[in-house]
VOPAGU-2260 file (C-alpha; in pm, 1 decimal, decimal comma):
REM VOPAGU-2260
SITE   aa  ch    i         X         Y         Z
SITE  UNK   A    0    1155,1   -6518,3    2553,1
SITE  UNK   A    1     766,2   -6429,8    2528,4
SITE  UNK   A    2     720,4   -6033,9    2480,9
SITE  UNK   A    3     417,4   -5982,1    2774,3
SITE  UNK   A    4      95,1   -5919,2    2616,5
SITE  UNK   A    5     -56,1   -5579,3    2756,8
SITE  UNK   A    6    -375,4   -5688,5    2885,0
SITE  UNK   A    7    -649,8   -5501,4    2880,3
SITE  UNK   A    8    -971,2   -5541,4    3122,6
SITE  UNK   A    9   -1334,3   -5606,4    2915,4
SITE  UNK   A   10   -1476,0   -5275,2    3130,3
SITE  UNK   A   11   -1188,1   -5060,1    3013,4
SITE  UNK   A   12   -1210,6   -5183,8    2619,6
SITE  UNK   A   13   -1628,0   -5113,6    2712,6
SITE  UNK   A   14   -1555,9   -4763,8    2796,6
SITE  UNK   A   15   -1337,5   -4694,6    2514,5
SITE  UNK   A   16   -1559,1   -4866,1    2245,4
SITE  UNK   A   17   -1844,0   -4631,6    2412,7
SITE  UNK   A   18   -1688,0   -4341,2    2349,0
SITE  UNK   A   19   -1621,1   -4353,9    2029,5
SITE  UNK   A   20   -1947,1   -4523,1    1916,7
SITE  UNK   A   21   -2206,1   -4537,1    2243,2
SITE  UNK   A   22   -2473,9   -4331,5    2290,0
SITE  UNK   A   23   -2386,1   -3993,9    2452,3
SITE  UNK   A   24   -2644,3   -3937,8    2731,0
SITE  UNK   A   25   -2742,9   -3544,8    2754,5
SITE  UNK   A   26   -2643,2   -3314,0    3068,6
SITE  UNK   A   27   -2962,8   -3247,8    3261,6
SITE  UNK   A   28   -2869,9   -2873,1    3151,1
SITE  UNK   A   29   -3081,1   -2953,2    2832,5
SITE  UNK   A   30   -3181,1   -3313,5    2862,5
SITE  UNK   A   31   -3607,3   -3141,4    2866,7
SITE  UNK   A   32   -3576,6   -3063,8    2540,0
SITE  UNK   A   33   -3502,4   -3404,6    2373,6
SITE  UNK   A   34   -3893,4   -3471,7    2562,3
SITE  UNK   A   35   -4019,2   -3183,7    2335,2
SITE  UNK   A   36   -4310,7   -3268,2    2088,5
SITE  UNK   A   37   -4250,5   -3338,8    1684,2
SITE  UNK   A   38   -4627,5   -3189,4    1646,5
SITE  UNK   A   39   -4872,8   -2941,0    1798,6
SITE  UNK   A   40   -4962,4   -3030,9    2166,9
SITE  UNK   A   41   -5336,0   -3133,5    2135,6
SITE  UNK   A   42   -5401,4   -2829,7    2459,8
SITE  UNK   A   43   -5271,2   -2554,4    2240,9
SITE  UNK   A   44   -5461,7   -2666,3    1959,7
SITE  UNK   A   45   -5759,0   -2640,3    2143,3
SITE  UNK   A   46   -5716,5   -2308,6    2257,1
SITE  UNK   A   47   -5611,9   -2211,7    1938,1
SITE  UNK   A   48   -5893,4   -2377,1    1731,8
SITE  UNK   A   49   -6150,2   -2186,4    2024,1
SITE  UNK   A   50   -5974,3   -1866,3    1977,2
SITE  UNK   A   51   -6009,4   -1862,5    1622,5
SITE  UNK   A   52   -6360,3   -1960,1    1610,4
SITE  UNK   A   53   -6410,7   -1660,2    1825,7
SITE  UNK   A   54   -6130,7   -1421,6    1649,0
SITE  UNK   A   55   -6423,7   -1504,8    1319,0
SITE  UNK   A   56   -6720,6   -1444,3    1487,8
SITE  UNK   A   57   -6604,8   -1109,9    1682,3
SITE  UNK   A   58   -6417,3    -997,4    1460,3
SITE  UNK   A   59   -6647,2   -1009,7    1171,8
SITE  UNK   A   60   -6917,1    -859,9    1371,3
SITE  UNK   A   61   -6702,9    -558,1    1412,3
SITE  UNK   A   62   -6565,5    -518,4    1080,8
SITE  UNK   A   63   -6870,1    -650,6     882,1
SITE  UNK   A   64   -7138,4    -574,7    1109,3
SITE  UNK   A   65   -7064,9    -212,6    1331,1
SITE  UNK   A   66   -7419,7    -149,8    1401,9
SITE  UNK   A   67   -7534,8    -436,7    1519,8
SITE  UNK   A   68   -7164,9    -551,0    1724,6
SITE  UNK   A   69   -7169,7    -166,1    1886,5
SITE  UNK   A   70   -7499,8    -268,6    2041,7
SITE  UNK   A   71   -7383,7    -576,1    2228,5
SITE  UNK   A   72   -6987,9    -508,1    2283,1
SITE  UNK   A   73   -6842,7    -497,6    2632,9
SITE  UNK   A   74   -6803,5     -98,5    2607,0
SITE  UNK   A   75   -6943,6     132,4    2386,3
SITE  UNK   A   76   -6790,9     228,4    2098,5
SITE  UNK   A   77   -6780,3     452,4    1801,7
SITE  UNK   A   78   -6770,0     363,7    1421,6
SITE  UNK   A   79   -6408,5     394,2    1358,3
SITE  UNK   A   80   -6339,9     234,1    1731,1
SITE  UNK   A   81   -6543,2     -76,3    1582,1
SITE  UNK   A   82   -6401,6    -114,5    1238,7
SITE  UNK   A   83   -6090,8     -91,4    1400,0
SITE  UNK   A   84   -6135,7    -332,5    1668,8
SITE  UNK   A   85   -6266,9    -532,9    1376,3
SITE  UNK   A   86   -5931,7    -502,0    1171,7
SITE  UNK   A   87   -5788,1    -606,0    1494,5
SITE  UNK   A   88   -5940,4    -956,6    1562,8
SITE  UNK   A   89   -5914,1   -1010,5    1230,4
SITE  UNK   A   90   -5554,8    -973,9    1196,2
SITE  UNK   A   91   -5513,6   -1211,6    1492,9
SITE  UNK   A   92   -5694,7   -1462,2    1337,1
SITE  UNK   A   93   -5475,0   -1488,5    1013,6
SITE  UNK   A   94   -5191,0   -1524,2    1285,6
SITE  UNK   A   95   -5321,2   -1774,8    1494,7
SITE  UNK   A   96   -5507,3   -2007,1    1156,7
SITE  UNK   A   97   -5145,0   -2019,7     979,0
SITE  UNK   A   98   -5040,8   -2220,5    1316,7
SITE  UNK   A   99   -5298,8   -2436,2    1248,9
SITE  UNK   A  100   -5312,4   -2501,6     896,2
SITE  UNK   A  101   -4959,7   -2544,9     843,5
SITE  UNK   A  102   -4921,1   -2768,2    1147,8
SITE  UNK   A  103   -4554,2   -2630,9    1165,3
SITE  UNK   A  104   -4397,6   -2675,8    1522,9
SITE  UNK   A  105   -4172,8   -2346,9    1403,9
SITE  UNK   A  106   -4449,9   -2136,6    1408,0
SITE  UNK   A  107   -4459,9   -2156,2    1731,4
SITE  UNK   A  108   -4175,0   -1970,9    1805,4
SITE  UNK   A  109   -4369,5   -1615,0    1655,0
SITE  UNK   A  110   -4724,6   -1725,8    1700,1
SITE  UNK   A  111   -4690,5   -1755,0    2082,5
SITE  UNK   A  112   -4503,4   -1441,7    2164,9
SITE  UNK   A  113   -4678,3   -1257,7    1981,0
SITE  UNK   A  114   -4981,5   -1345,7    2123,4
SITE  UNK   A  115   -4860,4   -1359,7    2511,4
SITE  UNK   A  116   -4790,5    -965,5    2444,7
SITE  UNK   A  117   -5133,5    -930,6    2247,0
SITE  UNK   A  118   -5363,4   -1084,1    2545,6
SITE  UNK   A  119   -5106,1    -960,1    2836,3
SITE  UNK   A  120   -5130,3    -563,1    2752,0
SITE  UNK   A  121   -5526,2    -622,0    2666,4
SITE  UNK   A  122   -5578,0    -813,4    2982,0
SITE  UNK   A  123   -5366,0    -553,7    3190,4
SITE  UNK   A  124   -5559,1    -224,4    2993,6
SITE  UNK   A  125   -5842,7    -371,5    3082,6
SITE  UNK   A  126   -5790,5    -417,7    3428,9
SITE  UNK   A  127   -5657,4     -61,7    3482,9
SITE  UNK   A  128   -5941,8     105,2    3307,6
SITE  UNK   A  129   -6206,1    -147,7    3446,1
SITE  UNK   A  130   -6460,8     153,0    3534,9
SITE  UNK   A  131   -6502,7      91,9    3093,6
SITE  UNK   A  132   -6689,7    -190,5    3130,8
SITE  UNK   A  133   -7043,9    -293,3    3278,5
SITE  UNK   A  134   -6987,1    -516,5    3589,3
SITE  UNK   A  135   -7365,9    -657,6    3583,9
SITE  UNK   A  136   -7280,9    -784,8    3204,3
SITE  UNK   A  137   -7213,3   -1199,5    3105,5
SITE  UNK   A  138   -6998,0   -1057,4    2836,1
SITE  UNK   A  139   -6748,6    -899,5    3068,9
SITE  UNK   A  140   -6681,0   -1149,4    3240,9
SITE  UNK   A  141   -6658,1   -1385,3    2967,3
SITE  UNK   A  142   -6402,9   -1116,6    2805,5
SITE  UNK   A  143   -6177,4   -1116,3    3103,1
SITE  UNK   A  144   -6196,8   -1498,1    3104,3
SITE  UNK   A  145   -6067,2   -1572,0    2796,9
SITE  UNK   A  146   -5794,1   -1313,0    2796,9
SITE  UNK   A  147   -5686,0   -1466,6    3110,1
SITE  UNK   A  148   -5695,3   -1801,1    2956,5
SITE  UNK   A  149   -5538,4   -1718,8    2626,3
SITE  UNK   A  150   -5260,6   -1540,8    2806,6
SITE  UNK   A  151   -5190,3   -1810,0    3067,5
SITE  UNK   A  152   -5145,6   -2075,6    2791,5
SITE  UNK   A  153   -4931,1   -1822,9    2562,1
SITE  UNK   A  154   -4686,7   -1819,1    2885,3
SITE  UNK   A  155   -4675,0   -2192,2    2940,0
SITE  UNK   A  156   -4591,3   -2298,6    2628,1
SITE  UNK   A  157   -4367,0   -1989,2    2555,5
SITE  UNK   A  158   -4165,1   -2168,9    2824,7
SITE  UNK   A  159   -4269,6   -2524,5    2693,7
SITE  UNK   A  160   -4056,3   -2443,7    2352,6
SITE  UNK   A  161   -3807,0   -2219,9    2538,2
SITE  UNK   A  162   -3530,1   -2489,6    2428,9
SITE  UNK   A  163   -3641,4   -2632,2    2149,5
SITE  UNK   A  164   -3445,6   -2659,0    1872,4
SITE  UNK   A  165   -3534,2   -2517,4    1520,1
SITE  UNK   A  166   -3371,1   -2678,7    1226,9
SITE  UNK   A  167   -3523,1   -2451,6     939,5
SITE  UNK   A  168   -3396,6   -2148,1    1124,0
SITE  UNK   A  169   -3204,0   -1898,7     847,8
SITE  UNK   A  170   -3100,2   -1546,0     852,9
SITE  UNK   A  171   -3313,9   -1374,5     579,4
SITE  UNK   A  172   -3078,3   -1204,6     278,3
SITE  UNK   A  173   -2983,6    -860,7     215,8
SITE  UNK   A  174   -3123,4    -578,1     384,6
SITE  UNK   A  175   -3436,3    -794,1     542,9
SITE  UNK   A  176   -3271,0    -833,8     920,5
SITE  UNK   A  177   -3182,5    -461,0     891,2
SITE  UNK   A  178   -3514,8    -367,5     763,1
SITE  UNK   A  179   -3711,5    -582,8    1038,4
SITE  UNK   A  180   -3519,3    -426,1    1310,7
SITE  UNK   A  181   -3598,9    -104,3    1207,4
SITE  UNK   A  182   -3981,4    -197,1    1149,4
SITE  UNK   A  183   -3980,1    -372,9    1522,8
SITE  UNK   A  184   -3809,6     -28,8    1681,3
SITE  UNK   A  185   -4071,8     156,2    1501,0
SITE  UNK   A  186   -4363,1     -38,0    1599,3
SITE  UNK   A  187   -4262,6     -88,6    1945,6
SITE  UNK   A  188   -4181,9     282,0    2017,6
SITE  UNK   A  189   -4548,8     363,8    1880,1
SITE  UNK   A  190   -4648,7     123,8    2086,8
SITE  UNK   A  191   -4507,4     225,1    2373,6
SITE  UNK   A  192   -4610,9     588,2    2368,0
SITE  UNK   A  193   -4980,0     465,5    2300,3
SITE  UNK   A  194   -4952,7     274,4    2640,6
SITE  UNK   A  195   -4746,1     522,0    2853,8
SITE  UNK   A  196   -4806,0     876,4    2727,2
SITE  UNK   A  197   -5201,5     809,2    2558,5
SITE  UNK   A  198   -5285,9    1174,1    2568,7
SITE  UNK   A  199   -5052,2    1281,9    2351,5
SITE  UNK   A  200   -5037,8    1012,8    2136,7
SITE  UNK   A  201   -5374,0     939,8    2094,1
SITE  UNK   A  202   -5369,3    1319,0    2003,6
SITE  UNK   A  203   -5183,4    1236,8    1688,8
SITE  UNK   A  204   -5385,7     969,6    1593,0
SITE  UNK   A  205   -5651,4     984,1    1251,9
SITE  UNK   A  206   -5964,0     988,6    1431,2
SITE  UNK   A  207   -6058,9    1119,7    1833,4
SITE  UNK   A  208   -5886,6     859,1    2022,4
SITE  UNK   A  209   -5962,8     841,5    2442,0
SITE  UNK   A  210   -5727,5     681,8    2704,8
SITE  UNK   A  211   -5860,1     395,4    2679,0
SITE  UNK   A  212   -5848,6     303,4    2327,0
SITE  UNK   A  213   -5475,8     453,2    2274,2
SITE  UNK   A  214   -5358,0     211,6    2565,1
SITE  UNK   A  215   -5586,1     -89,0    2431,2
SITE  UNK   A  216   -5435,1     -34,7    2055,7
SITE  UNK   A  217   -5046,5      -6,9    2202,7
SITE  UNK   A  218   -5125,3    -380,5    2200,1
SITE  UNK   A  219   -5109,5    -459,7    1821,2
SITE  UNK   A  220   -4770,7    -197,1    1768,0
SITE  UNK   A  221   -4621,3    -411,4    2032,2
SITE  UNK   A  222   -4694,7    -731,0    1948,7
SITE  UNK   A  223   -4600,9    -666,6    1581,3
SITE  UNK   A  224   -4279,1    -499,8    1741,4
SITE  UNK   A  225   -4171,1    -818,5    1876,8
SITE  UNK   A  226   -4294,0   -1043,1    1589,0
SITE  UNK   A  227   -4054,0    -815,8    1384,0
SITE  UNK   A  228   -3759,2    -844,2    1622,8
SITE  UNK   A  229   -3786,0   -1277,2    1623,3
SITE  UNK   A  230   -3776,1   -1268,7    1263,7
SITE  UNK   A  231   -3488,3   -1027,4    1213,3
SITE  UNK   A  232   -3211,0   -1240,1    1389,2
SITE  UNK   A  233   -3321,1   -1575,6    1162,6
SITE  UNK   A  234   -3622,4   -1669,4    1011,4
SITE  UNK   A  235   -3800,2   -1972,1     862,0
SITE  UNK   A  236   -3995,1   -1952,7     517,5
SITE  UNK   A  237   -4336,1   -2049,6     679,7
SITE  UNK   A  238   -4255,0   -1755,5     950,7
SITE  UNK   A  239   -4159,4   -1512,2     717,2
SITE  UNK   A  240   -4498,6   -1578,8     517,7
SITE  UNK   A  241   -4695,6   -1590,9     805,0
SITE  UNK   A  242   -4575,6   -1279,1     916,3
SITE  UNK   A  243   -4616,8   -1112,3     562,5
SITE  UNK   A  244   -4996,1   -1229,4     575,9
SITE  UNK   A  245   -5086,8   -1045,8     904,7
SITE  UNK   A  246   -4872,0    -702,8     794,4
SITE  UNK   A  247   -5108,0    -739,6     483,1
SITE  UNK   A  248   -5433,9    -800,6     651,8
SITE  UNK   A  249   -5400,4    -575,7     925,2
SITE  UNK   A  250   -5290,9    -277,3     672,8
SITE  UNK   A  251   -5624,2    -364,7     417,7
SITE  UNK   A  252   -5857,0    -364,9     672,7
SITE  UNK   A  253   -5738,4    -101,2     856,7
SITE  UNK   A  254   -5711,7     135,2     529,0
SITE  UNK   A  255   -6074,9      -4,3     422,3
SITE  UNK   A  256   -6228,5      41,7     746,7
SITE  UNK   A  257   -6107,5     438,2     722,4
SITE  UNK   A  258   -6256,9     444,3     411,2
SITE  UNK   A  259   -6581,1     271,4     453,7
SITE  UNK   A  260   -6635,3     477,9     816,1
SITE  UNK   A  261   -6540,2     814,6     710,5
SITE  UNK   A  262   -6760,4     799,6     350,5
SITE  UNK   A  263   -7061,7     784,9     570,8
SITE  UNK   A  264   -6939,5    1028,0     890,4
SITE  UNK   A  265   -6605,7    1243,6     747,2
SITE  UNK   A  266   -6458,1    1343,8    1034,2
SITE  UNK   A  267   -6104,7    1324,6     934,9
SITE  UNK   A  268   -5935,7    1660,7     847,5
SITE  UNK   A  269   -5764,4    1499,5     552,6
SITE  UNK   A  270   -5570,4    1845,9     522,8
SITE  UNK   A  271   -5319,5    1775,2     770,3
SITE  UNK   A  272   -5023,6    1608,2     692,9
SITE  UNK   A  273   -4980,0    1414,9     972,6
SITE  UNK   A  274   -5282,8    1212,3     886,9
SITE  UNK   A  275   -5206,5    1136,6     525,3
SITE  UNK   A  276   -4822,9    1033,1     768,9
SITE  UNK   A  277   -5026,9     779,2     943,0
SITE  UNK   A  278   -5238,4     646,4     613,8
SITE  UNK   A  279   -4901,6     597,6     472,3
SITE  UNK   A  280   -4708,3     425,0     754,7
SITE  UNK   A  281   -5019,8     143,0     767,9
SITE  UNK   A  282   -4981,4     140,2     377,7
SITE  UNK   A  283   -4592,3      78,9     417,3
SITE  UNK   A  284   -4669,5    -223,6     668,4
SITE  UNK   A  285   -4881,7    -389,3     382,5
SITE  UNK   A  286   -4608,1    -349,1     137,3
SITE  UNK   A  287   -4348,2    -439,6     400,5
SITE  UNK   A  288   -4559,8    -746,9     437,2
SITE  UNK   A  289   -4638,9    -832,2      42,8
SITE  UNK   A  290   -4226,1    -828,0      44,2
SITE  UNK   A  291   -4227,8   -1110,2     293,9
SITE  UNK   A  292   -4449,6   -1324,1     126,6
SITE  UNK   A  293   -4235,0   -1314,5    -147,9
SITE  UNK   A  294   -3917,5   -1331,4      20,8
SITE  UNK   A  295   -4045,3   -1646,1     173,6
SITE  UNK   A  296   -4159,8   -1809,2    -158,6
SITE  UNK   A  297   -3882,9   -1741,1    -263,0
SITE  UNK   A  298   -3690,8   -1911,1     -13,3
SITE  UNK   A  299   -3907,7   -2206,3     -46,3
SITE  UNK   A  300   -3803,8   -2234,0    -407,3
SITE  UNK   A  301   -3451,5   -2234,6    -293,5
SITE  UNK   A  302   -3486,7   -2518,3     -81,2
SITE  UNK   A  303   -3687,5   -2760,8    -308,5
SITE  UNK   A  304   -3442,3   -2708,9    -600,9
């Protein structure tokens, strides 16, 4: 006698056969971020290409040129206020130009939270303390126009990349994560008593510091706060150098803009400690930030051997 054959139907040998070699079709939990972008979306490098254009122009008027930037700026301002300011916009525009020249889709995970809390806490000072500015001027409202601009965009393509996958993601060796952790708790509480208690720590600062200018500086502790945090949970080689580059241009400037301003007007009562404290802690972020670079060439070694 015949042993029956077991008979199976063509849609049940279909489904087996696709699950063991189909294609697996993603949950709509995360099937957005298979639509996400292998390069730079052509709006945000517009707004970063006209942001950096500006960041040059501004922010070498400042630094370069006081005199002739304190007579057209939005509010007035005072040599070490412009030099400052200067070191500022300067600082951003290393930040934003490694996005740009490196092309890196990466990048964007500490270029554009950085600068959401950059142009958010400017664009929020300014609106609080908006008796600083003259109403009747072009220039103000072109100031509040970008800011708005540049911090709209920062938020939709923060959420844009919110669940996008980063393959050269690594957690940094030896005492970095602990290190950047520390550096982001330091910079952020600095930051935060700048914005929330300005009298007295504008008090502490190196030069006479108003209201103003203590909540409008919070922004650069902060957004190097959180820049610090991102990179000390994992960290590519291009973010860790492009971090490293704005720790190092922010501390030069800053140190040289002391330098140049207080040669010419010495105000600074270089006999108390606590300002040779605050030289020092901008001189540690520059070395902090020469570490990185290497740390990151480094790492690039590592991966091409």
């Amino acid at each position: 006698m015949n042993n029956p054959q077991p008979h199976h139907s063509k849609s049940s040998a279909g489904s087996a056969t696709g699950l063991a070699t189909g294609p697996v079709t993603p949950s709509p939990r995360f099937s957005h971020s298979r639509s996400q972008p292998a390069t730079l979306p052509p709006l945000l490098l517009t707004i970063v290409t006209v942001s950096i254009v500006l960041l040059i122009v501004v922010g070498g008027a400042l630094f370069c040129f006081p005199e002739l930037a304190q007579s057209r700026w939005v509010w007035p301002l005072k040599p070490f206020n412009t030099r400052f300011l200067g070191a500022i916009y300067l600082t951003a525009l290393v930040g934003l130009a490694s996005l740009i020249v490196s092309r890196r889709i990466v990048l964007i995970r500490l270029v554009i939270p950085m600068m959401w809390v950059f142009t958010t806490i400017v664009l929020m000072v300014s609106c609080l303390q908006i008796q600083q500015f003259n109403p009747g001027r072009r220039a103000t409202d072109i100031w509040f126009w970008l800011y708005l601009v540049d911090c709209v965009g920062a938020s939709y393509y923060w959420g844009y990349f919110r669940f996008h996958t980063y393959t050269e993601l690594r957690r940094l060796p030896g005492l970095w994560p602990m290190g950047l952790g520390f550096q982001s708790g330091v910079l952020g509480a600095y930051g935060l008593s700048l914005l929330f208690a300005p009298v007295a720590a504008g008090g502490a600062w190196l030069w006479p510091l108003d209201v103003f200018h203590s909540q409008l500086y919070s922004a650069i502790f902060l957004t190097g706060s959180v820049g610090s945090a991102l990179l000390s949970r994992q960290a590519s080689a291009v973010e860790t150098r492009a971090l490293g580059a704005v720790q190092v241009t922010f501390s030069s400037l800053v140190l040289l803009g002391i330098w140049l301003v207080d040669r010419e007007v010495q105000v600074i009562d270089w006999g108390l400690w606590v300002n040779w404290m605050w030289v020092v802690a901008i001189a540690l972020l520059g070395l902090i930030g020469l570490g990185l670079i290497k740390q990151s060439t480094l790492e690039k070694s590592a991966n091409n051997s």
